[in-house]
Structure formats: structure tokens, C-alpha cells
N, C-alpha and C positions, 0 to 999 in steps of 0.2 A: 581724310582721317589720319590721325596720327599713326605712324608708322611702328612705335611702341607699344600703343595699345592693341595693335592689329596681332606682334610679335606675344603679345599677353595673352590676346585672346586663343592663339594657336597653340600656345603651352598649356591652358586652362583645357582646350580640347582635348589632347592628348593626355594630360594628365587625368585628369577628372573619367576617362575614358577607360585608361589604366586601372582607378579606384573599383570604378564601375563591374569591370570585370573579371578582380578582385573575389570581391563579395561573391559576385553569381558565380565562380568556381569554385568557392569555397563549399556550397553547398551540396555542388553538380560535383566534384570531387570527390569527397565525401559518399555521397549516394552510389556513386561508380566504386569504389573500391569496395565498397560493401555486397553491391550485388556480383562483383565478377567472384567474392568471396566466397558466396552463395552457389554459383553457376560461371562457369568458365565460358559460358556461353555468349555470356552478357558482355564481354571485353569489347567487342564493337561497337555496341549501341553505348557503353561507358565510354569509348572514345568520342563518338560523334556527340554526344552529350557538354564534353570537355571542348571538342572544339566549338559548340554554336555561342558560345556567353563572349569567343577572340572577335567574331563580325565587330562588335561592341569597338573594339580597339581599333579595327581597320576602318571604321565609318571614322571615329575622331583623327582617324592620321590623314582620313581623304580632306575632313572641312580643314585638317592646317594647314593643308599643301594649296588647296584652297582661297585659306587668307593668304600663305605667302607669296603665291603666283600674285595677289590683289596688291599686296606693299610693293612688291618690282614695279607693279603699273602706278605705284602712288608718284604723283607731279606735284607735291607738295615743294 
């Protein structure tokens, strides 16, 4: 496989991945600052809320690390 397209596909992960988690803390943000507003109580379950949408990110850094370990092995 080409060594370019490999290096695209790993940008495409990470980026698209980036987007991805984006949107879902836009919402999960949002929701968290209004309830710890409500209840100072809430500041915890608003953080862990804030962090579950980052996995999103770290899955697409693990498949680029993924392809790029795979292009060092390309014998192209």
C-alpha cells in the first residue's frame, strides 16, 4: 500500500476524530455548566461527562499510531 495514502488515512483518523468530539462536547458542555449552575454538587458527574466524548480522540490517535507503525513496515 502506498505510503501516502496510509499517512492520509492517519490524518483523516485523527482529525475526523478531533470533529467527532467536537460536537459531543458541545452538547456535554453545555449541559454540565448548567447543572453545576443549578447544583454545585453536579461539578463531578459535569466533569466525567466532559471527559467520556476525549476516549473518541484517543481511539483515532491509537488507529494512527497503528497505520504508522504499518508504513515503517511498508517494503514498498
Amino acid at each position: 500500500m502506498d505510503p501516502g495514502l496510509i499517512a492520509i488515512g492517519a490524518g483523516l483518523a485523527i482529525g475526523l476524530a478531533g470533529i467527532g468530539t467536537g460536537i459531543a462536547q458541545q452538547g456535554a458542555g453545555a449541559a454540565a455548566v448548567g447543572a453545576t449552575a443549578e447544583d454545585r454538587k453536579m461539578f463531578g458527574t459535569g466533569i466525567i461527562f466532559m471527559a467520556l466524548p476525549e476516549t473518541i480522540v484517543i481511539f483515532g490517535f491509537v488507529i494512527a499510531i497503528l497505520l504508522y507503525a504499518g508504513m515503517s513496515n511498508f517494503n514498498g
